[in-house]
N, C-alpha and C positions, 0 to 999 in steps of 0.2 A: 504494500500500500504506500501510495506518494505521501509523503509526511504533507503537513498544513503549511501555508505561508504563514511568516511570519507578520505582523501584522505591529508595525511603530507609528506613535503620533509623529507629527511633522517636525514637533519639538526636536524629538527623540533622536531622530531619522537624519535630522540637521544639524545637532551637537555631536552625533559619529562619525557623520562623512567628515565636519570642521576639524575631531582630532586626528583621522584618518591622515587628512591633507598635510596635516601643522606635524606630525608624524615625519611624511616624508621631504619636510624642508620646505616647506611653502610658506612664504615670511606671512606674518601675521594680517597683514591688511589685505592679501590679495585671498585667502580661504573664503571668506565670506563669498568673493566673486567669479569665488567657481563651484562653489557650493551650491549659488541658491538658484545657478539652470540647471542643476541635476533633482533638487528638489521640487523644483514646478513642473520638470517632464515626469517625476513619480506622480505630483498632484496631480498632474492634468490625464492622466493614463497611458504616459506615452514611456511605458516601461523601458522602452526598449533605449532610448537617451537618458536614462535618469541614471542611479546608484548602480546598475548592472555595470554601466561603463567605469565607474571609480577606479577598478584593481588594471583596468589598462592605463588610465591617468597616472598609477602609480607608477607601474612598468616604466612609462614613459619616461617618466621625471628618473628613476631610478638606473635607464639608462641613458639618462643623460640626450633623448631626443628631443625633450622637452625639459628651457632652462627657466626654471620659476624665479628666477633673480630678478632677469631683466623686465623693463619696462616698453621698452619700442621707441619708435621717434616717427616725427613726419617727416617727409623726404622732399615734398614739395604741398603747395597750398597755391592754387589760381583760379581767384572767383567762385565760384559755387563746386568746385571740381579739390580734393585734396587724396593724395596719396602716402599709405603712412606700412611703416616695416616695421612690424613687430618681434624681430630678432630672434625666432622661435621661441618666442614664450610661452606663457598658458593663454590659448586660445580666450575664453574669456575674458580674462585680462585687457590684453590687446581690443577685444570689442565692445569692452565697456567705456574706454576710451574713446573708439572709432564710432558709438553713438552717440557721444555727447560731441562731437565734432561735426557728426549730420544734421544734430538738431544746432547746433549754432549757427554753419551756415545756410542750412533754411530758411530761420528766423532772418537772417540777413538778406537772403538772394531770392527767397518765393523756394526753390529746388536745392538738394546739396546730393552728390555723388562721392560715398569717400571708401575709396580702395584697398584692403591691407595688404600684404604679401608676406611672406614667411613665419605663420601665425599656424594654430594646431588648433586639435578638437573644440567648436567653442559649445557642444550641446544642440538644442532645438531651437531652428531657425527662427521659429517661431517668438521663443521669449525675447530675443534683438529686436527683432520685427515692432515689438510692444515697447520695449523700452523707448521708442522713437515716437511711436503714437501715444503714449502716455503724457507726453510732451504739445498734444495737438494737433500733432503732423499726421500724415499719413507715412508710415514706414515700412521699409522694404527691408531684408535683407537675403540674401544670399550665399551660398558659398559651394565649393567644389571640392571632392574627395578623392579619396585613391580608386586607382583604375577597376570596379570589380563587374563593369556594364560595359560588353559588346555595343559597338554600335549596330544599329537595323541592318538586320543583314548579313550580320559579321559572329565570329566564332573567339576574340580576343576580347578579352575588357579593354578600354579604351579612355573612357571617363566614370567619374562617381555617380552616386546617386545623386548629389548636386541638389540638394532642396531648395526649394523657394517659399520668401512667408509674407505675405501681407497683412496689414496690420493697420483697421482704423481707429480714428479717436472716438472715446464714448464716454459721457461725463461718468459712468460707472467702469470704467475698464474693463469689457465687459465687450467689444465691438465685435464686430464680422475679423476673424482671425483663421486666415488661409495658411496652409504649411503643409506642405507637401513635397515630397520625392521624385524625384524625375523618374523615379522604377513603380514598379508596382508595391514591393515592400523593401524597408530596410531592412540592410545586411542586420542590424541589430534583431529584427523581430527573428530571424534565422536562428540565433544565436540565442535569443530569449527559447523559442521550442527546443533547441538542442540540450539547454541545461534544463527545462521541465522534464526532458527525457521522449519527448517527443520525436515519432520517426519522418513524418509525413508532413506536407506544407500545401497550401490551396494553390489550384489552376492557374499558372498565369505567371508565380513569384520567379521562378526562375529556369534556368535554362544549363544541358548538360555543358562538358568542356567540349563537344561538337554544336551546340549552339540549339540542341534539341529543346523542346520544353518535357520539364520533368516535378515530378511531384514527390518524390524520395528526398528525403530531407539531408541523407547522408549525402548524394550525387548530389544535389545544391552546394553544398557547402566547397563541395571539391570545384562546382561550374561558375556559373555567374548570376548577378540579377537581371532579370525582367525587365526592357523599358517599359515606363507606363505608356499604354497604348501603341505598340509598336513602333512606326516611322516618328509619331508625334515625339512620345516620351524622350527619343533619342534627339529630337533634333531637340527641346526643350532643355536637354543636359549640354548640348553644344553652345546652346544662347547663355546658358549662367556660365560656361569656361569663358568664354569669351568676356562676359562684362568683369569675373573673376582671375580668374587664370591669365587670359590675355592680355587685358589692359593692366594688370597691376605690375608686367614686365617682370612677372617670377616664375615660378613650376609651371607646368600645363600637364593636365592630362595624364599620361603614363608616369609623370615625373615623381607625383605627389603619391606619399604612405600615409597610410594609415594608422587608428590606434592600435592595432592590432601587430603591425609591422613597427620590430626594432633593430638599432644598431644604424638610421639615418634621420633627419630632421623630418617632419611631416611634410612642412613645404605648401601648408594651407593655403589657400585665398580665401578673402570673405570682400562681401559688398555691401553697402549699407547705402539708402538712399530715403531723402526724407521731402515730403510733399507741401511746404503752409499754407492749409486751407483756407485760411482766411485769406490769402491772396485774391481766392477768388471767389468767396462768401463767408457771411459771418460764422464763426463755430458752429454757433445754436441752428442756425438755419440743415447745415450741415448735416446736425445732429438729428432735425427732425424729416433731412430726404432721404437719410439711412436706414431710421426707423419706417418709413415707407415703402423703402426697397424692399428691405428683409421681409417685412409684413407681407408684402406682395408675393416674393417666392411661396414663405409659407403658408399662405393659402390656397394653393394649388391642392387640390385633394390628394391624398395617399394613395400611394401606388397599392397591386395586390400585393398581401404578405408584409405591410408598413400601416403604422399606428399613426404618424406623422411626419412632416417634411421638416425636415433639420438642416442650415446653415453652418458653413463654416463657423467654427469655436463653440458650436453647442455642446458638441459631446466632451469636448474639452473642460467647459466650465461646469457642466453638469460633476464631472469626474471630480473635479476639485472640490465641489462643495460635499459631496458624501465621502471625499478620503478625508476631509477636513474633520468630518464628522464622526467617521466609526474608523481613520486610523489609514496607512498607507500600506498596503498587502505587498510581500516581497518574497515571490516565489522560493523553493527550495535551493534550486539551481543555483542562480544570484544569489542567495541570500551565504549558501556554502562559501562561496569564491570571496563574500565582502568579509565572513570571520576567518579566512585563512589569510585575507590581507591582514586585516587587523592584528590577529594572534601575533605573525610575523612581524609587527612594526610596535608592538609590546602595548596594542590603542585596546580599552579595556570595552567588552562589550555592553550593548547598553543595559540601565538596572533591571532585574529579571529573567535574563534571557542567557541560557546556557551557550 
């Protein structure tokens, strides 16, 4: 029988990964800022970027592919346009920087476009994305991965999954919140089934190393991911290398590792772009042609076999407010791999829990 998830308040969950991090050398101010994307992809249900990933964050820093010292710098700043090298730090780090620099020159120009380059894991596009529109804006972020998607057609990985996240303003934080994959699923949710002890994965996720599509969860792991939607998905991942990869005059494509891959720099890109609405109408007004929109989709009747039509960030926010409430579940798998980090790094587990 599969033992129970484990099952920590957010509190809990967020004081472990903090001594986790502070454990493996991550100076004090910068844990918080990599803590609290791992802890909103557990809130929000997006298992698969949240505390699973930690014991690779360690690896990382551990071998020295990720150097939590540094800080990053800009490299240049023109007009609404800035590009900035984050030194392979902690991914987060570097974009918690690179969003307060999208929302500055927004505020200043109406648009801001700002590039990182040699920057690592920064988590779920999605939470960048919010940082930006929490500010008013409308925010974008971006980024591109390690090779592990064939392009259409093709039998090699070539580009990441390469997510993209939109992210509007809502006087409750709370807006139409897009984040998505350029594949069908992330390598992570792969990785989430293989440690529940799962054999098998749905139609579609991925493909053999001859470019078949396959549904054995062992031959996944060994082939590639899925674009989403065939021709689409893949050209989709070539449009974020390019606003990523390309313009930011660093890695591209095969160049860039992953968390999973050590003994080289990641060699990330990320994108960050931010939108000021009031350029071109008042906030409120904003606020209530959103609230129109969304309304509008879901009133479309439910499909057969559907209760109701959901919008981008509903299931998300739905997630957060019942783990807020009865606790953040953490499968066996995951949960094995964060106490044998911890044990190893002498981080004591949290009270109660063998």
């Amino acid at each position: 029988m599969t033992p129970p998830a484990v099952i920590l308040a957010e509190s809990e969950l967020r004081q472990f990964t903090e001594r986790i991090l502070a454990a493996v050398g991550v100076p004090g101010e910068k844990v918080p800022l990599v803590t609290d994307p791992l802890i909103e992809a557990n809130l929000r249900g997006v298992d698969s970027h949240g505390v699973q990933i930690l014991p690779h964050y360690v690896e990382q820093l551990e071998a020295g592919d990720v150097d939590s010292r540094v800080q990053g710098h800009v490299v240049r700043e023109s007009g609404a346009c800035l590009l900035y090298d984050g030194e392979h730090g902690l991914g987060a780090v570097s974009a918690t920087v690179c969003c307060g620099h999208a929302v500055r020159i927004a505020r200043q120009y109406g648009v801001s476009l700002v590039v990182a380059r040699e920057v690592s894991h920064f988590g779920i596009a999605g939470y960048w994305a919010q940082q930006i529109s929490s500010a008013g804006l409308i925010g974008i972020a971006l980024c591109d991965a390690s090779p592990t998607v064939p392009p259409w057609q093709g039998r090699l990985g070539r580009v990441g999954t390469n997510p993209i996240s939109l992210s509007v303003p809502h006087p409750a934080g709370r807006g139409w919140l897009l984040d998505m994959a350029t594949t069908t699923a992330a390598y992570g949710r792969l990785e989430k089934l293989q440690l529940e002890g799962k054999t098998t994965i749905p139609e579609g996720w991925a493909q053999d190393r001859e470019g078949r599509p396959t549904t054995d969860l062992a031959t996944a792991l060994k082939g590639f991911l899925a674009p989403l939607g065939g021709y689409k998905g893949s050209g989709l991942a070539v449009l974020v290398e390019i606003l990523c990869g390309l313009l930011s005059g660093g890695a591209m494509a095969s160049e860039i590792r992953g968390i999973r891959q050590h003994g080289r720099h990641s060699r990330v890109n990320h994108t960050f772009l931010g939108i000021d609405v009031a350029r071109l109408m008042p906030l409120e007004e904003f606020y209530q042609r959103m609230d129109r929109l969304v309304a509008e989709i879901k009133s479309a009747p439910p499909a057969a076999g559907y209760d109701e039509v959901l919008v981008a960030g509903d299931p998300e926010w739905r997630a957060k407010d019942e783990r807020r409430r009865l606790g953040i579940p953490i499968p066996p798998g995951p949960w094995a791999n964060l106490v044998r980090t911890a044990r190893r790094l002498g981080v004591p587990l949290p009270a109660g829990i063998q």
